[in-house]
PDB file of N, CA, C, O and CB in Angstrom:
ATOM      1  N   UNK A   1     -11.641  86.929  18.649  1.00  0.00           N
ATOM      2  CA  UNK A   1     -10.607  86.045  18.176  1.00  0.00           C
ATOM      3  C   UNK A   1      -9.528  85.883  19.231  1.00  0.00           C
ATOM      4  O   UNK A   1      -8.796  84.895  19.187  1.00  0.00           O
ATOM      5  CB  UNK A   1     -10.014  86.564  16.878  1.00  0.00           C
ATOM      6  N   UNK A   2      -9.400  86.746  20.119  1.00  0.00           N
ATOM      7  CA  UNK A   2      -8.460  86.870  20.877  1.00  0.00           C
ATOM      8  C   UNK A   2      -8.645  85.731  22.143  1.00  0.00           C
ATOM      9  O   UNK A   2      -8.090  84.676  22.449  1.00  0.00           O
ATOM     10  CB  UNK A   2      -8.419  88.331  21.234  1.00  0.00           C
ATOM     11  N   UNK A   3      -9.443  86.333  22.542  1.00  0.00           N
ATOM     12  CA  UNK A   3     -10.750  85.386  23.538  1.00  0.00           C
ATOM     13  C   UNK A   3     -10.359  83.722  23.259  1.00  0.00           C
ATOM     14  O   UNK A   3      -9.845  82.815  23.914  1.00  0.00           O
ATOM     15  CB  UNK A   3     -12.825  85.735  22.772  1.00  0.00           C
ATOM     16  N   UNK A   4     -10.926  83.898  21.876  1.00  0.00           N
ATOM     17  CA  UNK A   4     -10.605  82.279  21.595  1.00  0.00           C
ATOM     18  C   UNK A   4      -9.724  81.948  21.426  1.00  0.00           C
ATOM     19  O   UNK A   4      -9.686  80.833  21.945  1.00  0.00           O
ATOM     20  CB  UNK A   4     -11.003  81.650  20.757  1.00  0.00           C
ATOM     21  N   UNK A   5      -8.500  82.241  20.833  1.00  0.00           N
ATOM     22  CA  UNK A   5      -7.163  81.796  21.227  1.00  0.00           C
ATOM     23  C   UNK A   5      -6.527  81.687  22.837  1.00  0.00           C
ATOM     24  O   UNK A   5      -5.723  80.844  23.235  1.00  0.00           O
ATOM     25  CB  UNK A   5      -6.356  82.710  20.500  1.00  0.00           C
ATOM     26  N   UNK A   6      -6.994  82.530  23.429  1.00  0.00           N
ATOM     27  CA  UNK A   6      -6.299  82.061  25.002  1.00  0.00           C
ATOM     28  C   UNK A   6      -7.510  81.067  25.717  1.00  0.00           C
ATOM     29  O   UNK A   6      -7.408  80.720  26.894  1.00  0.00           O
ATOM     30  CB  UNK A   6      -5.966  83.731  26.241  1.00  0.00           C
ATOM     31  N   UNK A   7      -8.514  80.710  24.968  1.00  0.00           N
ATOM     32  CA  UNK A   7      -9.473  80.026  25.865  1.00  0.00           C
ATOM     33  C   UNK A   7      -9.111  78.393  25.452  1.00  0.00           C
ATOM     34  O   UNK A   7      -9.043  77.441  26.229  1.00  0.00           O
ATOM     35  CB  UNK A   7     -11.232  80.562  25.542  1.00  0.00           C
ATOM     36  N   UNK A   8      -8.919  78.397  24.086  1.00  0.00           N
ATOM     37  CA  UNK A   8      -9.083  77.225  23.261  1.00  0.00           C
ATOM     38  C   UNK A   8      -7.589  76.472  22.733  1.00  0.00           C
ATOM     39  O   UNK A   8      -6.896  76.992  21.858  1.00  0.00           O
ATOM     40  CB  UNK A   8      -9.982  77.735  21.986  1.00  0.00           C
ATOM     41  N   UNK A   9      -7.341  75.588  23.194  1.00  0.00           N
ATOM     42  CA  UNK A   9      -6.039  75.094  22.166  1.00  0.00           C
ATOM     43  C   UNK A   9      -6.120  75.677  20.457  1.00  0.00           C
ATOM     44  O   UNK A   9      -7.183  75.922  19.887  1.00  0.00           O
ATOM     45  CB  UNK A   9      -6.096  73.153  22.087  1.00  0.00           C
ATOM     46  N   UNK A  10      -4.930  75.802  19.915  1.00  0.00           N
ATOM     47  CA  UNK A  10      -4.790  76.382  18.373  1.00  0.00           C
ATOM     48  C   UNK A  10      -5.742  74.697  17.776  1.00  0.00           C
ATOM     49  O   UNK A  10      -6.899  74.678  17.356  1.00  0.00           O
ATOM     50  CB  UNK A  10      -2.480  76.718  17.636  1.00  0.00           C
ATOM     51  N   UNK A  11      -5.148  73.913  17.873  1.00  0.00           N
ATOM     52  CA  UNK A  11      -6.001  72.657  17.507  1.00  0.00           C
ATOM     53  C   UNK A  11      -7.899  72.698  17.476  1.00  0.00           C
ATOM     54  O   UNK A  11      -8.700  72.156  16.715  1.00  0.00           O
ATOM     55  CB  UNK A  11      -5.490  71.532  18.726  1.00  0.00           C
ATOM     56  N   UNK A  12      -8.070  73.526  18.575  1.00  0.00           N
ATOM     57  CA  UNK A  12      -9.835  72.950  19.051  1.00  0.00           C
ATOM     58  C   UNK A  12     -10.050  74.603  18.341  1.00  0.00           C
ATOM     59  O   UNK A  12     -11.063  74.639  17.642  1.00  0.00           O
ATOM     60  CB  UNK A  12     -10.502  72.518  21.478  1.00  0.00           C
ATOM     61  N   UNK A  13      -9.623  75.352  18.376  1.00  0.00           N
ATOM     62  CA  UNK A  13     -10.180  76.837  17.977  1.00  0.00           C
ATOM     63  C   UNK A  13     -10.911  76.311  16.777  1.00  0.00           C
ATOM     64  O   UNK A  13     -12.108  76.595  16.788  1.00  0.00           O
ATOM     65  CB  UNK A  13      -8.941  78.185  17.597  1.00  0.00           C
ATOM     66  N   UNK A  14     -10.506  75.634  15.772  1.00  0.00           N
ATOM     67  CA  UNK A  14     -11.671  75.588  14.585  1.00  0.00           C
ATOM     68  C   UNK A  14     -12.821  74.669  14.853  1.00  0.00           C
ATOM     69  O   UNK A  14     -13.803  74.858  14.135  1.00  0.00           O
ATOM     70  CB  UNK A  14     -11.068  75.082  13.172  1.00  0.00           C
ATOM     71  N   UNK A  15     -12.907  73.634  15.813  1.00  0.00           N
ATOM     72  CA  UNK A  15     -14.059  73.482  16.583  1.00  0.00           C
ATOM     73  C   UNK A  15     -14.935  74.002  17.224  1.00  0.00           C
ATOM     74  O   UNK A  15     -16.138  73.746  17.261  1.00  0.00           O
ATOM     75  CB  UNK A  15     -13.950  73.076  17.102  1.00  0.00           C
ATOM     76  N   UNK A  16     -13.920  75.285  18.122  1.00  0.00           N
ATOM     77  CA  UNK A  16     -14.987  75.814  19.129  1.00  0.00           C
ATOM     78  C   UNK A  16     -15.845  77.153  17.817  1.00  0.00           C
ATOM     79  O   UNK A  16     -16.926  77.674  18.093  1.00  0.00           O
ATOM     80  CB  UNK A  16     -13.940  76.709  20.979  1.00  0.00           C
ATOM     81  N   UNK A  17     -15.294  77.382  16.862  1.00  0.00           N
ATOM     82  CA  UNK A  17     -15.893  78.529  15.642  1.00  0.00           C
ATOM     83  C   UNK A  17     -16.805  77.606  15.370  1.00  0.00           C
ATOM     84  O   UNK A  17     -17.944  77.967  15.665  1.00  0.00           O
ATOM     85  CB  UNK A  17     -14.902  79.126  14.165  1.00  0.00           C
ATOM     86  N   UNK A  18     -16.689  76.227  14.776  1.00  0.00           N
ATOM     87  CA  UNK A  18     -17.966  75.640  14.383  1.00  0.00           C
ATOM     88  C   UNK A  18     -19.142  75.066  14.948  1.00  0.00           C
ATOM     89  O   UNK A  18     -20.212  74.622  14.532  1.00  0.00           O
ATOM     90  CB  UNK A  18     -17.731  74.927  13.830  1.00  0.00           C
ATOM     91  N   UNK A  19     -18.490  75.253  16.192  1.00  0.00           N
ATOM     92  CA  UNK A  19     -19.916  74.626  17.787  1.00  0.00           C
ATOM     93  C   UNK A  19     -20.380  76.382  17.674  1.00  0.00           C
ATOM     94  O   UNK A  19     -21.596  76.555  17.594  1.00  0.00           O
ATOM     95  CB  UNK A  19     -18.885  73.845  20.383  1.00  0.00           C
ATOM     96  N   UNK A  20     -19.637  77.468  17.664  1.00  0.00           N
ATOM     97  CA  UNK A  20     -19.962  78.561  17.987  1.00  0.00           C
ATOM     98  C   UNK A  20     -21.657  78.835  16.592  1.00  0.00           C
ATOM     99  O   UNK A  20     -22.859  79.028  16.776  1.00  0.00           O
ATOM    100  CB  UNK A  20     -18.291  79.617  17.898  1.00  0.00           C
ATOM    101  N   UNK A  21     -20.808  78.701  15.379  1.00  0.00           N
ATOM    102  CA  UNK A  21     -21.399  79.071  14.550  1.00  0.00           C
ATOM    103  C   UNK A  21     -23.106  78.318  14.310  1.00  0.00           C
ATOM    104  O   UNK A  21     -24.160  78.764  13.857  1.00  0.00           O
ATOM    105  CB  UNK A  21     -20.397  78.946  13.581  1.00  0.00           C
ATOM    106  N   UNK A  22     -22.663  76.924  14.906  1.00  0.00           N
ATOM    107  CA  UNK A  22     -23.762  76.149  14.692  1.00  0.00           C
ATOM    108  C   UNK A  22     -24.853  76.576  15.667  1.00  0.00           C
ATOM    109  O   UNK A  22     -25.964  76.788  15.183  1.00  0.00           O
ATOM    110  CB  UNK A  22     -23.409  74.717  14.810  1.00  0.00           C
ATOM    111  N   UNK A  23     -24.624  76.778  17.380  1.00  0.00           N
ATOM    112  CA  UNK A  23     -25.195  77.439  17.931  1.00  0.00           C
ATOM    113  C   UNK A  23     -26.286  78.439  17.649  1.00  0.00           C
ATOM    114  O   UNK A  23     -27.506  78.448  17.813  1.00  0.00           O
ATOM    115  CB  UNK A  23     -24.498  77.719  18.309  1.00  0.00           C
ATOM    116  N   UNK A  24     -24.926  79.716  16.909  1.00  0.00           N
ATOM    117  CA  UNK A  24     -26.070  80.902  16.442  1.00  0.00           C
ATOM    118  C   UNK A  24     -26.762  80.796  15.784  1.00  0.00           C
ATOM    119  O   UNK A  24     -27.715  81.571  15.868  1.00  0.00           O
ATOM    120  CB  UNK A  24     -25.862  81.883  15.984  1.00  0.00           C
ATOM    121  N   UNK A  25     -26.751  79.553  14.453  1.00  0.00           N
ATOM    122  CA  UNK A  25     -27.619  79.487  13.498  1.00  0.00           C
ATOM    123  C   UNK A  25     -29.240  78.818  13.889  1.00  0.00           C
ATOM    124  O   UNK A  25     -30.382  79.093  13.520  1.00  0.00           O
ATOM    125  CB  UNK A  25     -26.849  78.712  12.467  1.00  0.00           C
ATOM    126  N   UNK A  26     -28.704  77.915  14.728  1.00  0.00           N
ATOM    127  CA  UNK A  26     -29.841  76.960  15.550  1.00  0.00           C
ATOM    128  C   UNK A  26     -30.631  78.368  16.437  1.00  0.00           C
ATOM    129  O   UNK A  26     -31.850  78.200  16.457  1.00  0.00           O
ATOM    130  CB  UNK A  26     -28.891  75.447  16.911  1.00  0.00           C
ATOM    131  N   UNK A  27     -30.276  79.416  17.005  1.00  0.00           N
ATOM    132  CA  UNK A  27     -31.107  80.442  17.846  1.00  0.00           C
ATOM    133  C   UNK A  27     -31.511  81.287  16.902  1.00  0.00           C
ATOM    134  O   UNK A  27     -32.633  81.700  17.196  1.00  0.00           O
ATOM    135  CB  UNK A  27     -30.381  81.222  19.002  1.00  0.00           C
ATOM    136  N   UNK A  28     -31.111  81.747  15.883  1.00  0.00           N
ATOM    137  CA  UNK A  28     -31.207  82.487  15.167  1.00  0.00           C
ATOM    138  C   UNK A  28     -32.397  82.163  14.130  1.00  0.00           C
ATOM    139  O   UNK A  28     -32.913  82.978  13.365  1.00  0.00           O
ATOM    140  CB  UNK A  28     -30.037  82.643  14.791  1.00  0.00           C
ATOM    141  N   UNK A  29     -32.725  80.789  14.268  1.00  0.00           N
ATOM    142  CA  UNK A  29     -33.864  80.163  13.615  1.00  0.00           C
ATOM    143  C   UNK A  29     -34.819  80.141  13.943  1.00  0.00           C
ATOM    144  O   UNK A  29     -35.816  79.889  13.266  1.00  0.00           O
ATOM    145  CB  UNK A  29     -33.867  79.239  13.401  1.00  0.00           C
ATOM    146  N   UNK A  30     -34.735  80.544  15.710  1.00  0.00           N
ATOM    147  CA  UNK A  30     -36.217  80.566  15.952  1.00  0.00           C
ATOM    148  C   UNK A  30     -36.174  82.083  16.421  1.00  0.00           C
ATOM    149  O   UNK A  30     -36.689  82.290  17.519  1.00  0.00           O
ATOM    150  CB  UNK A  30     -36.875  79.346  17.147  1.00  0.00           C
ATOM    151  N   UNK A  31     -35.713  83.020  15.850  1.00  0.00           N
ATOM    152  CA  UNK A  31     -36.147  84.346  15.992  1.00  0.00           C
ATOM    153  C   UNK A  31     -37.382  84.953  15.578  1.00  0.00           C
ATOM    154  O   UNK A  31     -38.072  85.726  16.243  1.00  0.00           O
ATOM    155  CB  UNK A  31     -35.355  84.979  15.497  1.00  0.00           C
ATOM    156  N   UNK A  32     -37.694  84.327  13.859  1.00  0.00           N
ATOM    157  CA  UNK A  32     -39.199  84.624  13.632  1.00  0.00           C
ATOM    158  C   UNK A  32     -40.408  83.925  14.415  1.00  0.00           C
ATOM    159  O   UNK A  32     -41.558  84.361  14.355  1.00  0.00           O
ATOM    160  CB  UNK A  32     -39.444  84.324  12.256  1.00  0.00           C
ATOM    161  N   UNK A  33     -40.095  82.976  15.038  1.00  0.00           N
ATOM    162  CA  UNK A  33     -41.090  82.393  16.243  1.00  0.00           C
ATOM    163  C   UNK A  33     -41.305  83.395  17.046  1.00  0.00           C
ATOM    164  O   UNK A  33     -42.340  84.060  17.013  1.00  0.00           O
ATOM    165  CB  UNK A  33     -40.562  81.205  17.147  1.00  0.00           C
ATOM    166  N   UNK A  34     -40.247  83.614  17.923  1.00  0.00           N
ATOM    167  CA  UNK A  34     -40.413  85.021  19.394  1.00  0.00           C
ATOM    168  C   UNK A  34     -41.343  86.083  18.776  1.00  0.00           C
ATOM    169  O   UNK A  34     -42.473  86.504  19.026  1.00  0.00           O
ATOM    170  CB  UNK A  34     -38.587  86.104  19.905  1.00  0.00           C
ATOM    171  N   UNK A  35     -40.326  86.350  17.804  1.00  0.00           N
ATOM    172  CA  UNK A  35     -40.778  87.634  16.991  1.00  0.00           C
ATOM    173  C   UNK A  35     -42.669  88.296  16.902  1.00  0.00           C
ATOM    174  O   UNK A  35     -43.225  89.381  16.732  1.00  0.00           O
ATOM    175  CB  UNK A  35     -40.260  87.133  15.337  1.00  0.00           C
ATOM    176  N   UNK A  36     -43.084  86.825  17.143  1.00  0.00           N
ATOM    177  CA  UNK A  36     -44.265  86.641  16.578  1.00  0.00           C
ATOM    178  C   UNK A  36     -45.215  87.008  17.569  1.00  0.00           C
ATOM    179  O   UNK A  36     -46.289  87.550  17.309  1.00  0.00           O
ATOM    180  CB  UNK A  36     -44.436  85.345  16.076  1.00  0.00           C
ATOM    181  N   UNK A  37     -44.562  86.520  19.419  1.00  0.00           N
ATOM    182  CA  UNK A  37     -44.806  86.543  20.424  1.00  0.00           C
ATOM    183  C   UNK A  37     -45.728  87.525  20.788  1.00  0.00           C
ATOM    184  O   UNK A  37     -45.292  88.466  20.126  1.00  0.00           O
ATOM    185  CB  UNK A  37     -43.875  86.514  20.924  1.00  0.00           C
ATOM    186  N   UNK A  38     -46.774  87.991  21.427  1.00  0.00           N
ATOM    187  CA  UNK A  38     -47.002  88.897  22.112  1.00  0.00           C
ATOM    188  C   UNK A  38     -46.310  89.761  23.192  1.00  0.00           C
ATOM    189  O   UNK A  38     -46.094  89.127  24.225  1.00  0.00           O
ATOM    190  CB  UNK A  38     -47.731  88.525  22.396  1.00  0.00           C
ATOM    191  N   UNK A  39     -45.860  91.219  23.211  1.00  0.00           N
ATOM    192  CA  UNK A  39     -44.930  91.283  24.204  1.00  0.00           C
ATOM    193  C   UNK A  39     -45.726  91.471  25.815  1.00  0.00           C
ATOM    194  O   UNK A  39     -46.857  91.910  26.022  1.00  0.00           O
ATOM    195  CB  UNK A  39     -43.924  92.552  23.765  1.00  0.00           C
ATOM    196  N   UNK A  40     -44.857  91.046  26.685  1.00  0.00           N
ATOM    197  CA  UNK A  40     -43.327  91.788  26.639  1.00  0.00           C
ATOM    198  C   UNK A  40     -42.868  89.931  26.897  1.00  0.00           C
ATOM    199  O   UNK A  40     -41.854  89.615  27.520  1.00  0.00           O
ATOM    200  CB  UNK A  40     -42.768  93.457  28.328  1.00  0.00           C
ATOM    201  N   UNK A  41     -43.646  89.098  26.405  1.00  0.00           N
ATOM    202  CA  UNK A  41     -42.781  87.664  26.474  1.00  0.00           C
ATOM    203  C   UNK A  41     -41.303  87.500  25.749  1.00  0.00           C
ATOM    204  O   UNK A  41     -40.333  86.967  26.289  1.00  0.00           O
ATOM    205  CB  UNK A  41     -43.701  86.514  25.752  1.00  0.00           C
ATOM    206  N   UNK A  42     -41.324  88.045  24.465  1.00  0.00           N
ATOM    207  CA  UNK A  42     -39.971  88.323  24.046  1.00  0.00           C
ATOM    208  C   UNK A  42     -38.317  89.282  24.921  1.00  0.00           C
ATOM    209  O   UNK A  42     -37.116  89.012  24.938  1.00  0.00           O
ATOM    210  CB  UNK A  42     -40.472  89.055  22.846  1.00  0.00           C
ATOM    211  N   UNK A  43     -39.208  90.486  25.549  1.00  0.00           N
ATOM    212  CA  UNK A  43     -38.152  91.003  26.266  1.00  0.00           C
ATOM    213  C   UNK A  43     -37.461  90.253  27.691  1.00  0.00           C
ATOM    214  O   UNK A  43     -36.423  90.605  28.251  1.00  0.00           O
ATOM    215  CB  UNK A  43     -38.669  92.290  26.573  1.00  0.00           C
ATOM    216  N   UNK A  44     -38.123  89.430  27.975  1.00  0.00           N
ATOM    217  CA  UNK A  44     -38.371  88.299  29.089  1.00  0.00           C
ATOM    218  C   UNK A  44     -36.973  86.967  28.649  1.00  0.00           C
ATOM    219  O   UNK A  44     -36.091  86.529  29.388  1.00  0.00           O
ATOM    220  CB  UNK A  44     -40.422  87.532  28.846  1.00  0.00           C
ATOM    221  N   UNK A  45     -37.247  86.665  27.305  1.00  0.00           N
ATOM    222  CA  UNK A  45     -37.107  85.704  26.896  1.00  0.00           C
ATOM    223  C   UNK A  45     -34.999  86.548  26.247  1.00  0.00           C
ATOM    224  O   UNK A  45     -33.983  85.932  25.924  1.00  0.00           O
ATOM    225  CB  UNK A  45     -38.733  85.151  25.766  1.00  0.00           C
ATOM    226  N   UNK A  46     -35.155  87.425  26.304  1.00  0.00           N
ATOM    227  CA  UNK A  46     -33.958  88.389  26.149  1.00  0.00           C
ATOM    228  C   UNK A  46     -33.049  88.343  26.793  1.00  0.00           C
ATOM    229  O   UNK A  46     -31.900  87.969  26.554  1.00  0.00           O
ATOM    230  CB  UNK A  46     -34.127  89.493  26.254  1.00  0.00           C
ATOM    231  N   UNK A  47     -33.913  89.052  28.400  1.00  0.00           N
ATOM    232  CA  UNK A  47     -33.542  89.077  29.094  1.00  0.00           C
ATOM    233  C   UNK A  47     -33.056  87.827  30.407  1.00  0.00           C
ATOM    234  O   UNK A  47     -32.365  88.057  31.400  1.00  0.00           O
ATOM    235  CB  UNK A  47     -34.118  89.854  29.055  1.00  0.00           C
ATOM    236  N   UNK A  48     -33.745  86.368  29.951  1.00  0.00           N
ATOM    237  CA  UNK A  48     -32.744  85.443  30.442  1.00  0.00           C
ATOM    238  C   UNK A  48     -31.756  85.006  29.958  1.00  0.00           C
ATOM    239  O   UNK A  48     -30.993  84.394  30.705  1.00  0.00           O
ATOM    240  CB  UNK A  48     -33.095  84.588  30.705  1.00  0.00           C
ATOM    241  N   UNK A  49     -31.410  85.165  28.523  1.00  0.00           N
ATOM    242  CA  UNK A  49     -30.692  84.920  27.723  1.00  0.00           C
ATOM    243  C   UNK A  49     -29.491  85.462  28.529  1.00  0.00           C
ATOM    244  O   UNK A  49     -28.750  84.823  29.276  1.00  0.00           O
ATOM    245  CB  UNK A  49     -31.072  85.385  26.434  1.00  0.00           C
ATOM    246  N   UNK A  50     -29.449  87.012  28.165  1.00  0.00           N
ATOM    247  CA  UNK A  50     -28.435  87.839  28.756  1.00  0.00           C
ATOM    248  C   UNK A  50     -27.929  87.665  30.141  1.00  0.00           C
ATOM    249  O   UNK A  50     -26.937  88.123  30.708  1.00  0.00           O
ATOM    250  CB  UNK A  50     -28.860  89.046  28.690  1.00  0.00           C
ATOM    251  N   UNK A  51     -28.849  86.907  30.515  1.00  0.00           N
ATOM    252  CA  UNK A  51     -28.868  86.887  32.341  1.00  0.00           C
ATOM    253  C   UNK A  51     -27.628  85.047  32.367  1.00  0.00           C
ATOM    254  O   UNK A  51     -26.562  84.762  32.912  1.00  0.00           O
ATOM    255  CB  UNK A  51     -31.507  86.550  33.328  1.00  0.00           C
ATOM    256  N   UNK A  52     -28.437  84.423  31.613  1.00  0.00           N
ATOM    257  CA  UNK A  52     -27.247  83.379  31.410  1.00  0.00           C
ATOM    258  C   UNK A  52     -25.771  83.375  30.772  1.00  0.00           C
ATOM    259  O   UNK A  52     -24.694  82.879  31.104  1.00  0.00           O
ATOM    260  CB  UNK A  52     -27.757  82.521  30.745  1.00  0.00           C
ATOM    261  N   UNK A  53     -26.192  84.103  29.777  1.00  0.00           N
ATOM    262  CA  UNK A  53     -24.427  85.100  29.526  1.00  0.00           C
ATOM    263  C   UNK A  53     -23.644  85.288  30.229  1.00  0.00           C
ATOM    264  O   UNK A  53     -22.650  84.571  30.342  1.00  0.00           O
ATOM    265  CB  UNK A  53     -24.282  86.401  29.264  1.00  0.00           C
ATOM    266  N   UNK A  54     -24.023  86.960  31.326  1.00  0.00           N
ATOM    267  CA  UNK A  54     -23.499  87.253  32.598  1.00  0.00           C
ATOM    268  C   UNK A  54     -22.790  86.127  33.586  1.00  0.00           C
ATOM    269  O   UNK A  54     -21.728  86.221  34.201  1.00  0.00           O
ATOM    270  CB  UNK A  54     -24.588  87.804  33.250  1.00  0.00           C
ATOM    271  N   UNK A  55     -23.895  84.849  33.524  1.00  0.00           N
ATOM    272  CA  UNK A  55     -23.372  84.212  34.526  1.00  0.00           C
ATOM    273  C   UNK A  55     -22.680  83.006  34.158  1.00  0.00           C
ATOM    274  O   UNK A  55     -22.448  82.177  35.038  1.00  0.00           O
ATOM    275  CB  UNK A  55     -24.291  83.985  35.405  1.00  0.00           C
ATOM    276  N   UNK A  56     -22.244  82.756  32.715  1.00  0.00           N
ATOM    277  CA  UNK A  56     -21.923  81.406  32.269  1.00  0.00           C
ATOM    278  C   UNK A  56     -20.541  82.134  32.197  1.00  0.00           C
ATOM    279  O   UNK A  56     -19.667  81.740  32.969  1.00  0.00           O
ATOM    280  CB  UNK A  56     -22.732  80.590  30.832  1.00  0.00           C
ATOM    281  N   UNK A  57     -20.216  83.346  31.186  1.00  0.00           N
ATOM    282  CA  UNK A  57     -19.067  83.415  31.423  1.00  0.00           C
ATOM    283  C   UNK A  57     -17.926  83.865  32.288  1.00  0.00           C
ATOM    284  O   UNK A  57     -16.835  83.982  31.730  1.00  0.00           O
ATOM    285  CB  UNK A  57     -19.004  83.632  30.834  1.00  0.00           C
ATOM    286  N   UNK A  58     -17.976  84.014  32.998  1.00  0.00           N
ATOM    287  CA  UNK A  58     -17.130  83.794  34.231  1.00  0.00           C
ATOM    288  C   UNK A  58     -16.474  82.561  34.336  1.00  0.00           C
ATOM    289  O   UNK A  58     -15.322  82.511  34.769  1.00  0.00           O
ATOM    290  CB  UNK A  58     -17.878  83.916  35.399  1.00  0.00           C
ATOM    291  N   UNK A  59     -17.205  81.366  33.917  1.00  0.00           N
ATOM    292  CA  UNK A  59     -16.894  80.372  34.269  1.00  0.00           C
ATOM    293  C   UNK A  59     -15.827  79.378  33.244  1.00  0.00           C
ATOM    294  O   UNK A  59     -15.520  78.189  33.158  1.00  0.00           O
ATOM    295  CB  UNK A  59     -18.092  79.940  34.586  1.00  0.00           C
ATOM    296  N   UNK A  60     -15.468  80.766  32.502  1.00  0.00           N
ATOM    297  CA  UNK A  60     -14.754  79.986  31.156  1.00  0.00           C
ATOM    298  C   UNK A  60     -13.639  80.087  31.777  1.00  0.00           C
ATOM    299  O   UNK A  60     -13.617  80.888  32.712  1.00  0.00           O
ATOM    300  CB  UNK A  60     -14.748  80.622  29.507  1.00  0.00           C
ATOM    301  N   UNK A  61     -12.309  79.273  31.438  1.00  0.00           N
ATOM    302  CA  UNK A  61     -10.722  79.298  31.868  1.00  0.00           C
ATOM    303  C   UNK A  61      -9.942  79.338  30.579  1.00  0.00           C
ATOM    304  O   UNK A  61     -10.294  78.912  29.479  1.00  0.00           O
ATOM    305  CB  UNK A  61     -10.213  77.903  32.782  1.00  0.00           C
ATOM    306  N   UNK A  62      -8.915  79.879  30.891  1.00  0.00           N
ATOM    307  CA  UNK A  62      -7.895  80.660  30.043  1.00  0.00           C
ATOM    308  C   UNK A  62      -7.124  78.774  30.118  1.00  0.00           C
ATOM    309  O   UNK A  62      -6.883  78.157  31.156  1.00  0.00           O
ATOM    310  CB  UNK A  62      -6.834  82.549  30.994  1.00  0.00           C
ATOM    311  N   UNK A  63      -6.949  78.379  28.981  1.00  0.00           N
ATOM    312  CA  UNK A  63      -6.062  77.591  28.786  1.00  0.00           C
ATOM    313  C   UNK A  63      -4.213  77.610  29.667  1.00  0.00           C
ATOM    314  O   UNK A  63      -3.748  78.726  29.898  1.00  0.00           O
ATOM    315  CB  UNK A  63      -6.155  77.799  27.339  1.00  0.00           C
ATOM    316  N   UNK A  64      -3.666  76.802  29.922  1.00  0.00           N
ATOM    317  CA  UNK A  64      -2.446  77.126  31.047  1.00  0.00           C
ATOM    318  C   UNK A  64      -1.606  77.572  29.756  1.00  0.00           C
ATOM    319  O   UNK A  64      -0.682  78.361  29.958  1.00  0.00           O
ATOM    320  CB  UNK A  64      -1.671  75.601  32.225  1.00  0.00           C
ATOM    321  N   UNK A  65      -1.804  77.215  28.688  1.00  0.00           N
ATOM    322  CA  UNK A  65      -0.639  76.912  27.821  1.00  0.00           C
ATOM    323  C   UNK A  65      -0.524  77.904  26.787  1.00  0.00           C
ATOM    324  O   UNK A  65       0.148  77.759  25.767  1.00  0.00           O
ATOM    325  CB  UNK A  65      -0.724  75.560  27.193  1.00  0.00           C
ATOM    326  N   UNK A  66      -1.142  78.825  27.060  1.00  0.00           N
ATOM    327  CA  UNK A  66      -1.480  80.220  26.067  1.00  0.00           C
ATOM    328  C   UNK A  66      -0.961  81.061  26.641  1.00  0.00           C
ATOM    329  O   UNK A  66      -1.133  81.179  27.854  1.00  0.00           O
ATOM    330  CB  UNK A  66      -2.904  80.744  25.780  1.00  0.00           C
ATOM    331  N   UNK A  67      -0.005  82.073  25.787  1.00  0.00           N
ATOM    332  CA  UNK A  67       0.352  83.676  26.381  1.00  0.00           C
ATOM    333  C   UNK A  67      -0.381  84.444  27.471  1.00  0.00           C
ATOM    334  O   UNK A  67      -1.283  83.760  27.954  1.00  0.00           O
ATOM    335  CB  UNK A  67       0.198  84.652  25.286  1.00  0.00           C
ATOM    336  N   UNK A  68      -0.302  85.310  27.853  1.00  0.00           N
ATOM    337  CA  UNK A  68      -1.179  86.194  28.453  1.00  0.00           C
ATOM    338  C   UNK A  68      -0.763  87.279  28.016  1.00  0.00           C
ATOM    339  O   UNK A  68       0.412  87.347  27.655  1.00  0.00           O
ATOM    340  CB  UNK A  68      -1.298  86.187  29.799  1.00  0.00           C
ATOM    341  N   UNK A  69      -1.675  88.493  27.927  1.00  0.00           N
ATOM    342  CA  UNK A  69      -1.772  89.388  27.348  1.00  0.00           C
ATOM    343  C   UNK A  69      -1.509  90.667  28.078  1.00  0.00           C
ATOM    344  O   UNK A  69      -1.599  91.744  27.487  1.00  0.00           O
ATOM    345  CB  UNK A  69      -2.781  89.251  26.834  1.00  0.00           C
TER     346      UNK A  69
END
């Protein structure tokens, strides 16, 4: 919550919760697909995930117009 208040205008924060939420629900749908996978294609499929994480966020910016902490 914190995160998203210095990332997001107070205005867009209930946007960026509902892009957030819609997101997880859309990945979270095809979990029984992977699931189904033979491994280790799933730990693969994990592990780029996480690997795009690592490298996407960095790239987020702190709004100018928010406190700092």
């Amino acid at each position: 919550m914190a995160a998203n208040a210095r990332t997001f205008h107070v205005e867009s924060a209930a946007t960026a919760f509902g892009f957030s939420s819609f997101f997880a629900r859309l990945v979270s749908s095809a979990v029984p697909i992977v699931a189904l996978i033979p491994q280790p294609t799933p730990m693969y499929i994990f592990a780029v995930n996480a690997l795009i994480g690592i490298f996407v966020t960095p790239l987020l910016k702190v709004h100018p117009d928010t406190e700092k902490f």
